[in-house]
N, C-alpha and C positions, 0 to 999 in steps of 0.2 A: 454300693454293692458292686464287686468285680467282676463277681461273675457270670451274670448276662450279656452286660457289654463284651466281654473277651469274647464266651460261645457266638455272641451276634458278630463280633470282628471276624471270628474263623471260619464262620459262612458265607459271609461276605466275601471273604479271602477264596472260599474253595471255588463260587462261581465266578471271580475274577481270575482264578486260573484256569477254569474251564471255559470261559468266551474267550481270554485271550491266546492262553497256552497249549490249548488241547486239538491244535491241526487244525480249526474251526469247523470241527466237525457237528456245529449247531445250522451250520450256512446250509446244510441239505442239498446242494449243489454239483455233485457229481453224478453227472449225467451223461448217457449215449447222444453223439452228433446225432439229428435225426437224418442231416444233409449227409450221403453215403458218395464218398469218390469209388469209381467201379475198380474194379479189380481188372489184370490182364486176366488171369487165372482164378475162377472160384472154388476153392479146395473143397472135395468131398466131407460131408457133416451124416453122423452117425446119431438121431436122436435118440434117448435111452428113458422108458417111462418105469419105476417101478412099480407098481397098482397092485392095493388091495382091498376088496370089497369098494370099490369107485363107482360103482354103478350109474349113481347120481351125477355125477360130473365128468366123468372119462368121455363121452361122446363129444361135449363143449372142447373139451383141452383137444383129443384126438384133430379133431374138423381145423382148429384155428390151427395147428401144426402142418395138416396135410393142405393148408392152403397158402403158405406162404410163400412169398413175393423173394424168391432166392433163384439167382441165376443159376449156381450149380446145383450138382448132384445130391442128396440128400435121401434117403430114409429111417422109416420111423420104426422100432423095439420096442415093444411093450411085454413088460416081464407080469404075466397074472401070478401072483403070488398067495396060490391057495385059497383067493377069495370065492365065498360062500352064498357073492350074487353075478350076476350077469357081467361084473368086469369087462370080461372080453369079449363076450356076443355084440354089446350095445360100442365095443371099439369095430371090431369088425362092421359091423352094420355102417354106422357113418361112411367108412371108407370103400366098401361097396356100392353104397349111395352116389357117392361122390365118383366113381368108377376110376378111384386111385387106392383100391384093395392093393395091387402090387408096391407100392409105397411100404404097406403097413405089413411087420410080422407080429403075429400075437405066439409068443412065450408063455407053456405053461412051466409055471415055479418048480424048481426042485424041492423037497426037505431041506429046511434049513439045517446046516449044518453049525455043527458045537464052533465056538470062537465066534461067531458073523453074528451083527446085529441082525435083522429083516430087512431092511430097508437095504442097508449094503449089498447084503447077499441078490437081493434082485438083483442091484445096480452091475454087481458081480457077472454074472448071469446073460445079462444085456450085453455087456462089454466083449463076454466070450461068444454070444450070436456073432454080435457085429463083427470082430474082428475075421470070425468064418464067412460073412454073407457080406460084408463090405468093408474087404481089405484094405482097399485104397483111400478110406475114412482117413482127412487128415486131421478129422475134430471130431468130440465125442460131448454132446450137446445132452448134460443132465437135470431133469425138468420131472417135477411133481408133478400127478395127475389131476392135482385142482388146479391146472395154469392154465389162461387165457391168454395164448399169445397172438399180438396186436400181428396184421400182414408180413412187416418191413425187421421184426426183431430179430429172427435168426442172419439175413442181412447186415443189420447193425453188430451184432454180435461178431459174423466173420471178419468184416471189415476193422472194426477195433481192435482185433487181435491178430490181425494181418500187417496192419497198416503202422502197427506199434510194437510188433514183436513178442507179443505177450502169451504165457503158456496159461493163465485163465482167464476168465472174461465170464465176473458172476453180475446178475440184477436181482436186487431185492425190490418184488414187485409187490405192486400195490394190495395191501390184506384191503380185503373183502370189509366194509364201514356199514353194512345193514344194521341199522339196530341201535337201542339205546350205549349197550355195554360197548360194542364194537366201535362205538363212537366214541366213548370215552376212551378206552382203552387202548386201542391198536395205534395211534399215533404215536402214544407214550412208548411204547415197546420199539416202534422205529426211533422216535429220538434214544432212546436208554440203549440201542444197538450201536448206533452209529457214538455215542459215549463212551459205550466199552472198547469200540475196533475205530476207533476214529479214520473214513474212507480215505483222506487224502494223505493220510502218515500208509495205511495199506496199502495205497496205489503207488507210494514212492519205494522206488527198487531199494535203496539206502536205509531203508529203516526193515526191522526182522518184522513187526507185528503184520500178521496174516489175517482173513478173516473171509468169507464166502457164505451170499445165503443159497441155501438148497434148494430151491423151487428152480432156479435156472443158472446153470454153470455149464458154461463151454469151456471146454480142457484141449489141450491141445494133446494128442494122442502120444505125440512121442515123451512129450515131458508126463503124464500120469506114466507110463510103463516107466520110467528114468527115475523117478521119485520112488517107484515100489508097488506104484498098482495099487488096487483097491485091497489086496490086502494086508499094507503095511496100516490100512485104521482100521479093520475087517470088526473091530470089538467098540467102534466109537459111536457115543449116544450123540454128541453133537458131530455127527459126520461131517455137516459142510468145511467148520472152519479147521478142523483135522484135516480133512485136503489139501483147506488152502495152505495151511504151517507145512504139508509135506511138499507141493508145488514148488510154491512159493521159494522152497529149499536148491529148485533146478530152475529158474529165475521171474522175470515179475507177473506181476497178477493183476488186477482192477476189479472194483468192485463199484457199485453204484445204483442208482434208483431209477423207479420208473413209474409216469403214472399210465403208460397206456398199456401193460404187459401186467394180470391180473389174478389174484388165488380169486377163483371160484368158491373156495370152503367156504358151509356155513358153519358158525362156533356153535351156534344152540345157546347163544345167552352167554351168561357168566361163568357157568357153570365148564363149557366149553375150553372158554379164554383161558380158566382155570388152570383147567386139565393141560395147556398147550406149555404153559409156562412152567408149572412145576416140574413135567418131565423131566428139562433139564438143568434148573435153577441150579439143584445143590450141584451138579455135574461141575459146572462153569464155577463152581467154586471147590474143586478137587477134594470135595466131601469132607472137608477139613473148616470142625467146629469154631477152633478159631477163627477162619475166615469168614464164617457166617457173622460171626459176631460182629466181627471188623466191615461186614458190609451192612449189618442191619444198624449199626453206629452212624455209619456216615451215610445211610440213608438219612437217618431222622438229623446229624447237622447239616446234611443239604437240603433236602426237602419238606422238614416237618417244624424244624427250630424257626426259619422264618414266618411264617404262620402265626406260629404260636407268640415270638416276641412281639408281631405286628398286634395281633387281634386281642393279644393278653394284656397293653400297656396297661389296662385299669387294675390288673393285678398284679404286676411286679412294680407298675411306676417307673423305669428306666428312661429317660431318654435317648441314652445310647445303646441302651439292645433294641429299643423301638427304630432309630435310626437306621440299621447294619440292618435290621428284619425286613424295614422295606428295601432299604437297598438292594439285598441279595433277592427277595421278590419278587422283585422288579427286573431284572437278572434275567434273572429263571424262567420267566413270562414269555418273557422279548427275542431267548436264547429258542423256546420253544413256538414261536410263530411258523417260521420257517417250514417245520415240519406239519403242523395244523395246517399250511398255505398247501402243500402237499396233497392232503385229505381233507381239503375244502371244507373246514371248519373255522368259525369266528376266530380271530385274535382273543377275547377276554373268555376262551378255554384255556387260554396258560395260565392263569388265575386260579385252575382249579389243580394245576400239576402235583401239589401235596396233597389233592385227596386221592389223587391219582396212585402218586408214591405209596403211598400208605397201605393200597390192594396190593400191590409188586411185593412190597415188605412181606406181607402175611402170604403172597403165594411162593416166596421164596424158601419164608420159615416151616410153609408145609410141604417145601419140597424135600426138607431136611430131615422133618418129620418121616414122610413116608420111605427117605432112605435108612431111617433109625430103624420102622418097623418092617424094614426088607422087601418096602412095595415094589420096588421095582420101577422100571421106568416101560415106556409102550410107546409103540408105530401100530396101528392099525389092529389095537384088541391083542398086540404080541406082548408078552410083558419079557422084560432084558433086565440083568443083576445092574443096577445100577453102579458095581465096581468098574466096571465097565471104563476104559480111558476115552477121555477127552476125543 
């Protein structure tokens, strides 16, 4: 019989083009020097928080921001954005504490207006404080209000993009591993990120593919206004990597991991992780059914076919799909250590990557789903038309 051997060849074949050809973006290796050469000049940094309903974590994030280890000039925006608990009291309050209140502006939100997602329009918002209360911002440092950042980051951050000429400088920081789900799950979501945007083809000027995660992106001020400002994506669900494609367009960018720079969020279980994925699953596949298709396909021949030809040989009897099943298994395992090594989890959790696949599948087809029945997509209880561009 032909046709298990071929399916097992052409899964084999896909993770032999994905460890060898795909930037090795499995090596997880793109990293901030921790070692920082000083600058003559440390250019003024403009932090921009968007928060809404933070209550629970905004004091964490606030504190680690208003205390870091940065020779120059720097203050911190925080946009409240209509939120319905203490947001900004418990921001104030830390920075009072800390008797570095003047550091910190708390922003209350305007109405959102038609066209702007929520989140943007904060970010919007921020952008127009700072640019009135600190002109001479030569960077504008965009950071979610569940982030813990480590002393030395906004440091490493200016210097990287000082030192290299870069007009962004994003970290995809470490998700939050409490918990059974968060332990399966959030690894997988960084290796399947770094899949889709592979960082070292991002990081090369010469190649167009862009990509930025949103919990922490330093911009350099003159290239966001030079590309079109926050509101050339004012309607995008996936904000970050919409910046970095508009950037990216006025020259290069970096992108890269971290484990000491940290989302505070908790998911709440499953249920959470869910909710975080579907938002923008069908987005990232421009709400176009055939695409769905074509990705829930080559889910199941990369992640679900070897599996099934390894653990099924007593039912189909192949030698050659049993073969191509472990091999590509084995792959697939080995390809995902890296990122386990990351989020201090055993090596024989990439053993489990297809049952892993399997959740992403079903939360991607319910992301399609709830764009069918016009769910909408949400930041913080807002719900947005999910036509919404990229």
């Amino acid at each position: 019989m032909w046709l298990l051997p071929s399916l097992g060849a052409l899964s084999f074949a896909v993770w032999l083009i994905l460890v060898f050809f795909r930037g090795d973006f499995w090596r997880a290796d793109q990293r901030l020097r921790r070692s920082v050469r000083d600058l003559e000049n440390w250019p003024e940094v403009a932090v921009i928080i968007p928060a809404r309903d933070e209550a629970a974590v905004i004091a964490e994030t606030v504190q680690s921001l208003l205390v870091q280890d940065y020779p120059g000039k720097f203050s911190i925006f925080l946009v409240d954005d209509s939120s319905k608990d203490d947001t900004a009291g418990r921001a104030r309050g830390v920075a009072d504490a800390g008797a570095m209140g003047e550091r910190l502006v708390v922003l209350k939100g305007e109405p959102l207006v038609e066209g702007w997602t929520g989140k943007l329009w904060a970010m919007e918002q921020g952008v127009r404080s700072a640019a009135s209360l600190a002109p001479d911002a030569t960077y504008l440092l965009f950071t979610d209000a569940d982030i813990a950042h480590e002393p030395a980051s906004l440091k490493m951050l200016v210097a990287k993009a000082e030192n290299e000429g870069l007009n962004l400088v994003s970290l995809m920081v470490r998700l939050r591993g409490n918990g059974f789900w968060e332990r399966l799950l959030l690894p997988a979501f960084v290796f399947f990120f770094q899949m889709l945007y592979p960082f070292p083809w991002v990081n090369d000027p010469a190649k167009t593919l862009a990509a930025a995660a949103g919990g922490c992106m330093l911009t350099r001020r003159t290239a966001l206004e030079k590309s079109g400002g926050l509101a050339g994506i004012q309607g995008a669900l996936i904000d970050d990597c919409a910046l970095a494609r508009q950037i990216k367009a006025t020259g290069p960018i970096w992108v890269g991991l971290t484990e000491t720079t940290i989302s505070i969020r908790p998911y709440d279980g499953l249920e959470g992780l869910w909710r975080m994925v579907t938002r923008t699953a069908y987005t990232e596949l421009h709400h176009s059914p055939f695409l769905l298709a074509v990705a829930l396909v080559g889910m199941f021949i990369t992640y679900l076919l070897p599996p099934f030809l390894t653990l099924g040989y007593g039912l189909h009897g192949s030698g050659a799909g049993l073969g191509f099943g472990m091999a590509a298994w084995a792959l697939m395992a080995a390809s995902y250590r890296p990122s386990l090594r990351l989020y201090g989890e055993p090596p024989w959790i990439g053993i489990l990557l297809p049952v892993v696949a399997l959740f992403y599948c079903a939360m991607t087809f319910d992301s399609a789903r709830r764009h069918w029945r016009n769910a909408g997509g949400e930041w913080k209880g807002r719900m947005h038309s999910m036509d919404k561009g990229k």
